[in-house]
N, C-alpha and C positions, 0 to 999 in steps of 0.2 A: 490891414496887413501892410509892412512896412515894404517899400521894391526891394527885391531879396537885389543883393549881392552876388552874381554867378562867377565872377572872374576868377574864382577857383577851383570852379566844378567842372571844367573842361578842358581840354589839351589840343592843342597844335589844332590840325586840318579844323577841327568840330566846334571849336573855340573859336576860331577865323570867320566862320561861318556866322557864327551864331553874334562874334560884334559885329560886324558889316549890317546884319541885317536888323540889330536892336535898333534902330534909326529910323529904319524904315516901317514899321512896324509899333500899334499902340500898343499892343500886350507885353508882358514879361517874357522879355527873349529866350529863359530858363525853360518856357512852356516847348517853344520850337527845337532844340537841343534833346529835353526830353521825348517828343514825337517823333523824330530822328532816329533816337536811340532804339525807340520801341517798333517802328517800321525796319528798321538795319535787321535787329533780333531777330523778327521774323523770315525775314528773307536769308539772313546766312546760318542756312540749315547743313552746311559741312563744317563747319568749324566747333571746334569745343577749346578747354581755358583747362590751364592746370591748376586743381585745387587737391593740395595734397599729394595722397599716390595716385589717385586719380586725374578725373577732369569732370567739367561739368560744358552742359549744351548751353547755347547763350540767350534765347528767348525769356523775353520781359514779360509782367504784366503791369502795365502803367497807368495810373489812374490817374487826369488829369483836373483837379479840381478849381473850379471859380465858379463868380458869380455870374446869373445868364448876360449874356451881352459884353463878356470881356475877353470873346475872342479865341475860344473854347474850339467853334467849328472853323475858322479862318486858320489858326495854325495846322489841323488834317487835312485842312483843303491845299495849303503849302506844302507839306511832308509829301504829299498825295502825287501832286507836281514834281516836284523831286525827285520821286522814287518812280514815276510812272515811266519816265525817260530810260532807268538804267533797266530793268524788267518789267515791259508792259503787261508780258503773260502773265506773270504770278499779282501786277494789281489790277488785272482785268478778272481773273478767276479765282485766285486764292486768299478775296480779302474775304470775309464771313461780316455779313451786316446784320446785328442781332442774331443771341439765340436764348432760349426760355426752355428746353428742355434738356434733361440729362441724355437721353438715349437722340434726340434731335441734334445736339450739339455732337457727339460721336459721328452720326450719320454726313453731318455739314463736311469736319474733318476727314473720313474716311474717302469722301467723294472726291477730297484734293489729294489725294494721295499722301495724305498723312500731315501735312505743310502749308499754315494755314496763318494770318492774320486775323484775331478776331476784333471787330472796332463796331466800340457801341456809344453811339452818342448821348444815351439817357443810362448809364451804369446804374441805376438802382432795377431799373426791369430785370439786370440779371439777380441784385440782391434777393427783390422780393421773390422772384421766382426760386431762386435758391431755399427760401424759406420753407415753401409748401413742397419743392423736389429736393432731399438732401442729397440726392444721385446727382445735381447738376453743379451741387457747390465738390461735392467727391471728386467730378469727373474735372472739374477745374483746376484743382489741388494735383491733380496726378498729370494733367496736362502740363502744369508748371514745372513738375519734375521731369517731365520727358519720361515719362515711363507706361509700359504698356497697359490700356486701358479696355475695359469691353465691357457692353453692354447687351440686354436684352436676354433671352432664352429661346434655343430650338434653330429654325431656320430663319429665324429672326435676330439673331446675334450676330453683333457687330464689334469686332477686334479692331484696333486701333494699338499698331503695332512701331513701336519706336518713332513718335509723331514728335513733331517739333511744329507748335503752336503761339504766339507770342498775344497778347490780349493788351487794346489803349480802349479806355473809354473816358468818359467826360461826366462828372457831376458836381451838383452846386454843394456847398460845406453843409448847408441847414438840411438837407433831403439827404444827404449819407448819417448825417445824424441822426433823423427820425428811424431813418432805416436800420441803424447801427444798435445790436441787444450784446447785453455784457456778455453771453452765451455766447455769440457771434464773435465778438472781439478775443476771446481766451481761446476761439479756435484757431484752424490753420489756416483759414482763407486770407482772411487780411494780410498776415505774413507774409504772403508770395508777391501781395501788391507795390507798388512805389508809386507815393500819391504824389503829387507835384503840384504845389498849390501857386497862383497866378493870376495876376488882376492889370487893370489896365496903367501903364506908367508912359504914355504919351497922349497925344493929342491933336494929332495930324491931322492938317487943312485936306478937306476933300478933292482938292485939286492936285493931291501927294500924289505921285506914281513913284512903283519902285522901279531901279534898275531893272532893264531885262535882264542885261548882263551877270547881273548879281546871282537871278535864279540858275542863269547857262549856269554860273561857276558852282555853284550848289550841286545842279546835276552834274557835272560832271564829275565831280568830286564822290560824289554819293556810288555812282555809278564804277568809279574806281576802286572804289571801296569793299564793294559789292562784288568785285571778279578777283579781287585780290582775297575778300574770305573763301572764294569759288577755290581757289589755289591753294590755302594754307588749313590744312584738316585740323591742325593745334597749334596754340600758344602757348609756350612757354614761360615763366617770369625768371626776368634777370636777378643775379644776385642782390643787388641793392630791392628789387622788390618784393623776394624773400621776406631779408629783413623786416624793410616796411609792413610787410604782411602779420610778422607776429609781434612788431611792436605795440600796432595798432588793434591788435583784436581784443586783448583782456579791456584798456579802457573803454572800449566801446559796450563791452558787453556790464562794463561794470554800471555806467553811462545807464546802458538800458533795465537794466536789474531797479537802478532807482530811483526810476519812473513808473508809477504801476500802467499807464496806459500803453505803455513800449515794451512791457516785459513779453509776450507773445513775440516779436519781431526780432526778439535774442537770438532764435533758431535759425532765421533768412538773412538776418543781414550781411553776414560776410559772403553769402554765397550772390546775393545783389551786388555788392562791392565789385567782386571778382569781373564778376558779366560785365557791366559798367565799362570797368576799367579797359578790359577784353575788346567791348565793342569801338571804345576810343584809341585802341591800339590798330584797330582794323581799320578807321577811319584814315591816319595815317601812314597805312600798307606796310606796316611792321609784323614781326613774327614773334619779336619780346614783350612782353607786357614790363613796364618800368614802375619803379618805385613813386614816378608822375601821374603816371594813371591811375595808380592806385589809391593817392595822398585825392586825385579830383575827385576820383569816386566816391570815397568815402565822404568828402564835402556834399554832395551829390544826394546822398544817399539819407546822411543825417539831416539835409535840410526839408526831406521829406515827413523827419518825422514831427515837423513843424502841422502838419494837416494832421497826421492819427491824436496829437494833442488836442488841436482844437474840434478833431469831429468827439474825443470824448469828453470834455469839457462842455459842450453843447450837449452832447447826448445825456450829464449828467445832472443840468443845470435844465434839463426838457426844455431845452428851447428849438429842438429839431420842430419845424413846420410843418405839419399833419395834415392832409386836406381828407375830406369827407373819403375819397377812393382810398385812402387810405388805412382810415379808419373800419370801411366794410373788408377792405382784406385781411387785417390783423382779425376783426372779430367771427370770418368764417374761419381761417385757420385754428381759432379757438372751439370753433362748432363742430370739428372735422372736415371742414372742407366741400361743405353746403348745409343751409339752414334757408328756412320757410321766410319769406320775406318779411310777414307780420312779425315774428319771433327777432328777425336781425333788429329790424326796425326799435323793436325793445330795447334790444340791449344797445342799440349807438343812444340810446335816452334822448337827452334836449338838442346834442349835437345835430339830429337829421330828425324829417317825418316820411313819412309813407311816401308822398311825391317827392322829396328830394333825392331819395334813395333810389326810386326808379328811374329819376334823371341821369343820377349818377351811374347806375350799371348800364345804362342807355350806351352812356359815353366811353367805358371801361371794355377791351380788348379779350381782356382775360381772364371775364367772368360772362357764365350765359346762363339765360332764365328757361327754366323747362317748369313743365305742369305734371301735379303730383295728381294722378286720381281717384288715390287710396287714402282720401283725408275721412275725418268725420264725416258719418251722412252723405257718407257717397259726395262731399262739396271737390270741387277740384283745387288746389295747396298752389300758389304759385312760388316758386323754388330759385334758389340762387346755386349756384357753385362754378368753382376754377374751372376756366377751356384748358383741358390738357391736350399739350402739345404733341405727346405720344404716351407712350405705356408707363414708362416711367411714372409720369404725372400723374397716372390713375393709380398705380401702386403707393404711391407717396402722400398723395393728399390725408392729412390729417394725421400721419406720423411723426410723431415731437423724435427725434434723432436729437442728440449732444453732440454736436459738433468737437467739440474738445474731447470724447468718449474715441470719435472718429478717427482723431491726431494720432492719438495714443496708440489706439489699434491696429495691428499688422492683416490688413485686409489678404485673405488668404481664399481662391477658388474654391470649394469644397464639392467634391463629387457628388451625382443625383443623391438625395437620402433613398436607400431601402425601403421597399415597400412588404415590410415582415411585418406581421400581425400578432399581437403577443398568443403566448401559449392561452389555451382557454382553461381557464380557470375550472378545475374539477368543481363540478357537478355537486354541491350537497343541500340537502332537502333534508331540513331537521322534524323526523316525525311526530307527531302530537303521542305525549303519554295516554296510555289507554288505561284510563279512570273509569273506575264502576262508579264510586260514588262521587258526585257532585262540588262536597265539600274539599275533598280531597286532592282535588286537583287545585284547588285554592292554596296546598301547604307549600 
């Protein structure tokens, strides 16, 4: 991958920032710019963006992709820095470190009062787990939209009422591949993402130190940032960013129409544009969003679809990287979501044997081995299946859901079902002909 080009995907304060520190720094300065953006998101929970007659709340989901060791954890460890200075409370309590459950991940949220960073440094733990709980890829898609979200049943239900969530995580391009099914991609999850793909373009002597200074000006800048969204409940766009707004929408969309791997992302992208632009107006303590912010976003935004091309390019050319754990969780969620160990052991065929497999669930988090005692012959079954995280997990396992079925559909509460019992069926009892002779009941 070529060093992207960012000198258009940012504006004033955020832009300043981001050259000053591209020096300092061997990764793709694009990577720190976008973990900014996606820690901002979170935190500026009063502010919303005009889109249309409307508006929309500003919270990201950002995935930031490369290969291990390019720097992936060093730039959240900077953003982290950053941001801990202007609000220590909300990143001592409100970041969310991993979550694997649908009604688990409500729960996390609900406990911060609605207002939550969620940051996952291995992003495919939430794919895979999305796969076997379609309640945790649901409840992600609806956290994106800021809309109210609930879970569970009885006095165990958990509402999650007008939450404003923003989601960064980190994965390598071959392991979103493996994890990425066409199924997957034609739904809505991906769409809500902005992948930001990043590799190393320096090479600094271990004896670099950065400025301190650099980081002071960072925080403080961040932190200003951050009390000026506290102050401004909406943004506006200026006339000339009107304009730009609808000159720029049909190419884009036209742009994505023909691509087949971009056509899913027709739906989110101006409303990522908008955010983008939004969060770089706020950066500079403005109240208007400009025709600037928008022209960067959109750069911003398109250059992300530089990674959905090449995770499906990979994904279609199988070159995503499969390791043995991987290939035991695709073939139990094919089993329903537990299968006899000898039985798994079959179908991974030459790939695995008896002892590899046991090594392997040894190692494996989110699968656990129980003993079946109802095998043949009274023998006892030794047994695999998913550790569910909550209920959710247990109602889901083994349920094939069409994510794209989910898109479509206007998820709608529906009250307990009725417990009526049909009418019973009259009674009839057809009596046997009363036959003298033998033969005759034969006609």
């Amino acid at each position: 991958m070529a060093s992207a080009d960012y000198s258009g995907m940012f504006t004033g304060r955020l832009k300043t920032l981001v050259d000053e520190f591209a020096p300092q720094m061997n990764w793709s300065p694009i990577g720190l710019g976008a973990t900014l953006l996606a820690v901002l998101s979170a935190m500026a929970d009063d502010t919303r963006v005009q889109r249309g007659e409307g508006s929309l709340a500003l919270p990201l989901q950002v995935v930031i992709v490369g290969e291990s060791g390019e720097g992936k954890g060093q730039l959240w460890s900077m953003a982290r820095d950053i941001a801990q200075n202007a609000d220590p409370v909300f990143m001592g309590s409100n970041v969310i470190n991993s979550v694997t459950g649908g009604k688990g991940l409500l729960i996390e949220v609900f406990n911060r009062s609605n207002h939550a960073l969620v940051f996952e440094s291995e992003w495919q733990r939430i794919l895979m787990s999305a796969t076997r709980n379609p309640t945790l890829s649901a409840n992600i898609r609806d956290l994106a939209d800021s809309v109210t979200v609930a879970g569970g049943t009885g006095k165990d239900r958990v509402v999650v009422e007008d939450p404003h969530v923003a989601f960064l995580g980190h994965i390598q391009p071959e392991v979103f591949a493996s994890c990425m099914s066409a199924r997957d991609a034609s739904g809505g999850s991906y769409n809500r993402q902005i992948f930001v793909p990043i590799e190393q373009e320096n090479w600094l002597s271990e004896r670099h130190r950065r400025p301190p200074a650099l980081t002071v000006k960072a925080q403080e800048w961040f932190a200003e940032a951050l009390r000026h969204s506290r102050r401004t409940p909406f943004l506006s766009l200026t006339e000339d960013a009107l304009d730009a707004a609808d000159e720029m929408e049909r190419p884009i969309r036209e742009h994505i129409a023909s691509v087949p791997s971009l056509k899913p992302f027709g739906a989110r992208v101006i409303e990522h544009i908008r955010r983008v632009a939004a969060l770089m107006c706020l950066f500079d303590k403005r109240k208007e969003v400009t025709s600037t912010d928008l022209q960067a976003a959109r750069a911003f935004v398109e250059y992300s679809f530089t990674a959905v091309e090449q995770f499906a390019s990979l994904a279609a050319n199988g070159r995503g990287v499969k390791t043995l754990p991987d290939y035991i969780r695709e073939h139990l969620v094919r089993l329903g979501g537990k299968a006899q160990h000898s039985k798994l052991v079959r179908a991974l065929g030459a790939r695995a044997s008896a002892v590899s497999v046991r090594a392997a669930v040894k190692e494996m988090d989110d699968i656990e081995v129980f003993w079946d005692e109802s095998g043949a012959l009274g023998r006892t079954a030794e047994m695999y299946r998913f550790r569910a995280t909550d209920q959710d997990d247990m109602e889901d396992l083994g349920d094939d859901v069409d994510q794209a079925d989910e898109e479509t559909a206007q998820v709608i509460p529906l009250p307990e079902a009725r417990k009526q019992g049909r009418p019973a069926a009259a009674a009839f009892e057809e009596k046997p002909a009363e036959v003298g002779n033998p033969l005759q009941a034969l006609l």
